[in-house]
MARMAR-283191 format. One record per residue (C-alpha): residue number from 0; residue in one letter; x, y, z. Coordinates in steps of 0.25 Angstrom, whole numbers. Example, Ala and Ser with C-alpha at 12.3 -4.5 7.8 and 13.67 -1.06 7.14 Angstrom:
BEGIN
  nr rest    xx    yy    zz
   0    a    49   -18    31
   1    s    55    -4    29
//
This chain:
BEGIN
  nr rest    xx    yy    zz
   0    x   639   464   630
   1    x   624   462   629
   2    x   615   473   635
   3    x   607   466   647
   4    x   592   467   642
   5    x   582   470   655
   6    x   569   472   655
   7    x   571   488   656
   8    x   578   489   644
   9    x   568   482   636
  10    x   556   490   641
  11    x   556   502   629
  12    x   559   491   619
  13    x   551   490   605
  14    x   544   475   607
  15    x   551   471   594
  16    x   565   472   599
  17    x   560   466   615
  18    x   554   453   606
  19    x   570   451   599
  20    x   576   451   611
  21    x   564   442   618
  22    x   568   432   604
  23    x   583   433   605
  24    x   581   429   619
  25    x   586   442   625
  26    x   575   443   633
  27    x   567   431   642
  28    x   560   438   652
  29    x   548   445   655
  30    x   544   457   644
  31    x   535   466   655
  32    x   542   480   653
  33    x   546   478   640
  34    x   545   487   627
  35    x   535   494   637
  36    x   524   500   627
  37    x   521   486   620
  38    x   511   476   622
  39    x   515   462   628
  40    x   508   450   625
  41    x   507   436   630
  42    x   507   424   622
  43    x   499   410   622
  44    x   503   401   610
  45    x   493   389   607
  46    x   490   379   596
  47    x   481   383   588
  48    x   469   373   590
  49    x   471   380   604
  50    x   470   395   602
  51    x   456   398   598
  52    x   453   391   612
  53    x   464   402   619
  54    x   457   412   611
  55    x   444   411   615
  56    x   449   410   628
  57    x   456   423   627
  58    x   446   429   622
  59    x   438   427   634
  60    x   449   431   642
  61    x   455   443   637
  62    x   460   451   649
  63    x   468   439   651
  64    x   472   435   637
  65    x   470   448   628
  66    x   474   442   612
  67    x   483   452   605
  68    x   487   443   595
  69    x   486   430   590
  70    x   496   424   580
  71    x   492   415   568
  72    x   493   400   571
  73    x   509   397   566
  74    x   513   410   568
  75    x   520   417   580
  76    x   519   431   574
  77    x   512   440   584
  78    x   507   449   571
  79    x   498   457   579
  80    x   506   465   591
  81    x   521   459   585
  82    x   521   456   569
  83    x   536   451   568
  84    x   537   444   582
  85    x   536   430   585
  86    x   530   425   597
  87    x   541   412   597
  88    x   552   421   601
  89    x   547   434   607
  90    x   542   432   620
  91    x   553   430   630
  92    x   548   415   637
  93    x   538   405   634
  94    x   529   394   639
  95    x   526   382   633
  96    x   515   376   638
  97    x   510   360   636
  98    x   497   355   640
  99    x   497   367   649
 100    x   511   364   657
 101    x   521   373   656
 102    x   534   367   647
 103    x   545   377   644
 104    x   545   393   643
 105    x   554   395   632
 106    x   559   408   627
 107    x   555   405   613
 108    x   544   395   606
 109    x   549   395   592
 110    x   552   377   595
 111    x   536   378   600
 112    x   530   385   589
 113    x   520   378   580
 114    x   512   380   567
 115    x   498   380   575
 116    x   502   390   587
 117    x   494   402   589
 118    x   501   414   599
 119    x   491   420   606
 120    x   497   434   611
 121    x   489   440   624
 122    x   490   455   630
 123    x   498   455   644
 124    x   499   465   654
 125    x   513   471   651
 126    x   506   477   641
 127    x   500   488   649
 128    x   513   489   660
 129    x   517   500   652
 130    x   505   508   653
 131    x   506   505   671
 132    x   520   509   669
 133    x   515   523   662
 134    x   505   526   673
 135    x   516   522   684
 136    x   510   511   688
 137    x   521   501   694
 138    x   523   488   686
 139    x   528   480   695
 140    x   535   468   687
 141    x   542   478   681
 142    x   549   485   691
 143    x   551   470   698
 144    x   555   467   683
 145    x   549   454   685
 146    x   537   446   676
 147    x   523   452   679
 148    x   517   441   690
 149    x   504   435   686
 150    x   494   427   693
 151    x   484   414   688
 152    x   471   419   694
 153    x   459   412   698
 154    x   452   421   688
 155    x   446   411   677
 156    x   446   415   664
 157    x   435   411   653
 158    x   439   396   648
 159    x   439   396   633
 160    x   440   382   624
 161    x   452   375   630
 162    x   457   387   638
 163    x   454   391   654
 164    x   460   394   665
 165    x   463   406   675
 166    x   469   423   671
 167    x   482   426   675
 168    x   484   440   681
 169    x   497   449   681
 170    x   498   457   693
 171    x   504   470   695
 172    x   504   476   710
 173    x   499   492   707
 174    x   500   503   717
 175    x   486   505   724
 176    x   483   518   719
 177    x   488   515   704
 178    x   479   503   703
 179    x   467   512   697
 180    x   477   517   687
 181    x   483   502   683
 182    x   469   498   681
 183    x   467   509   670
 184    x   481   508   665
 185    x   479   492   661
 186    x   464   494   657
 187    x   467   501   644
 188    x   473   488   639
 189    x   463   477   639
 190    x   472   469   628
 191    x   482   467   638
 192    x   476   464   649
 193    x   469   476   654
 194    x   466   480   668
 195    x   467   472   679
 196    x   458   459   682
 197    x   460   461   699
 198    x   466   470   708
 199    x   470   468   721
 200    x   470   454   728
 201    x   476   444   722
 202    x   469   432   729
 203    x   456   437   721
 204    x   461   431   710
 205    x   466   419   715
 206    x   481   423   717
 207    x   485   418   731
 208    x   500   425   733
 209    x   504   438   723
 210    x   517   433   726
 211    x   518   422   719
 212    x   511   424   704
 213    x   510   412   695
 214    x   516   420   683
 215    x   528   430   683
 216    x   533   435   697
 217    x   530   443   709
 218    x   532   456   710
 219    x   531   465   724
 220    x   518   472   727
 221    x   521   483   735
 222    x   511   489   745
 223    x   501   498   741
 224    x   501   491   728
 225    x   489   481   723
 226    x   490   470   713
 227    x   485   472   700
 228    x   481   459   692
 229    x   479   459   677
 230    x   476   449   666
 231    x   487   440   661
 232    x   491   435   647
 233    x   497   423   657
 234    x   483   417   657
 235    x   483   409   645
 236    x   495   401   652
 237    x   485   399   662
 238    x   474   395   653
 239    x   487   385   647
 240    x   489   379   660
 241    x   473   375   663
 242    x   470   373   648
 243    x   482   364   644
 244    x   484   367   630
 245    x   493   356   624
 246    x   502   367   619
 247    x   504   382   623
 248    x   514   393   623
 249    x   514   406   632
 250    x   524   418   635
 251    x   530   415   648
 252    x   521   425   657
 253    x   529   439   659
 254    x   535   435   645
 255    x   529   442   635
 256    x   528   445   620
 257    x   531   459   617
 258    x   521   465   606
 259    x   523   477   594
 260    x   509   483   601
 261    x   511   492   611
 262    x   504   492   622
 263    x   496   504   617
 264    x   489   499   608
 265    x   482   489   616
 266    x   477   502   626
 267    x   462   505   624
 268    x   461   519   630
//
């Protein structure tokens, strides 16, 4: 009899054996929690008379789209935080994106693949959930075991070439008295995101019910507990939507690609 894999039983295994069963199909679903300790990134893959333009564009928007890695045009080697891995096959869903519409989320791209694709590969947020987790902060998604919920603000970024549109925010709902030490937990990793853009009320930011998010799910928000909004590797699927490249491939949001860093090395004091 197989062994039922769950989110649990995955969460103190190395990246490289999460990735193999992520590419023999074993596992589709979200990868927050994890092989806890190792750095998550999220993807955007784009032709490559489109990526200087994405670049530039994350470049002046790095808490939303922090660059750790770049592959060469052709290549889907990850060489910088995975040498060996391949990001066709080990992210656990896809989207395939067509003059900015959403057509398929696949569990592989290896049938899409082309000579001139670039893989862009952005910090996310999970990455500094194991450092919440160690100061007993509550990472609610988690203990839901649910996708992280995540909100297209009215925040705009800097537009950049062909690229513009608004950030989108993860939120995490913090016990009031431990938001201080959230702040300073996330802080010491500005390649992942970093500390929080807003805390507090969600219509500031444009987000008119917290119950219903545009990305992920909702999770409860007990009382006594403040919302807690981050910057998202999901907004260059924004950017894709407002921008309408003729051809694009992201990670499903929540679905991420599971690097050899660790979330250590990308911690600045």
């Amino acid at each position: 009899m197989d062994m039922i894999i769950t989110a649990e039983s995955l969460a103190h295994k190395p990246a490289r054996d999460v990735r193999a069963l992520i590419r023999e199909g074993k596992w589709t679903g979200p990868t927050s929690g994890l092989s806890l300790g190792h750095a998550q990134a999220n993807m955007i893959v784009l032709p490559k008379d489109w990526a200087y333009d994405f670049l530039l564009f994350a470049v002046r928007n790095n808490r939303a789209c922090p660059i750790l890695d770049v592959t060469e045009a052709g290549s889907p080697e990850p060489r910088q935080i995975a040498p060996g891995a391949d990001v066709r096959t080990d992210l656990p869903k896809y989207r395939i994106w067509k003059n900015g519409e959403l057509t398929a989320e696949p569990t592989d791209i290896v049938s899409e693949w082309r000579d001139d694709l670039a893989a862009f590969m952005i910090g996310c947020s999970f990455s500094f959930e194991s450092a919440l987790l160690d100061a007993g902060i509550p990472v609610r998604h988690i203990e839901e075991n649910v996708n992280v919920p995540m909100y297209l603000t009215n925040i705009q970024c800097i537009p950049a070439g062909r690229f513009s549109g608004n950030m989108v925010m993860s939120m995490r709902p913090i016990p009031h008295r431990q938001v201080p030490a959230a702040v300073t937990c996330t802080a010491r990793f500005p390649s992942v995101h970093g500390s929080p853009m807003h805390i507090g009320d969600p219509s500031a930011i444009g987000i008119s019910d917290i119950g219903r998010p545009d990305f992920g799910d909702a999770v409860t928000i007990n009382r006594g507990e403040t919302p807690v909004f981050w910057a998202c590797g999901v907004t260059p699927q924004a950017a894709v939507m407002n921008s309408k490249p003729p051809f694009a491939i992201t990670h499903a949001p929540g679905h991420m690609f599971i690097a050899d860093r660790r979330d250590s090395d990308y911690a600045v004091f």
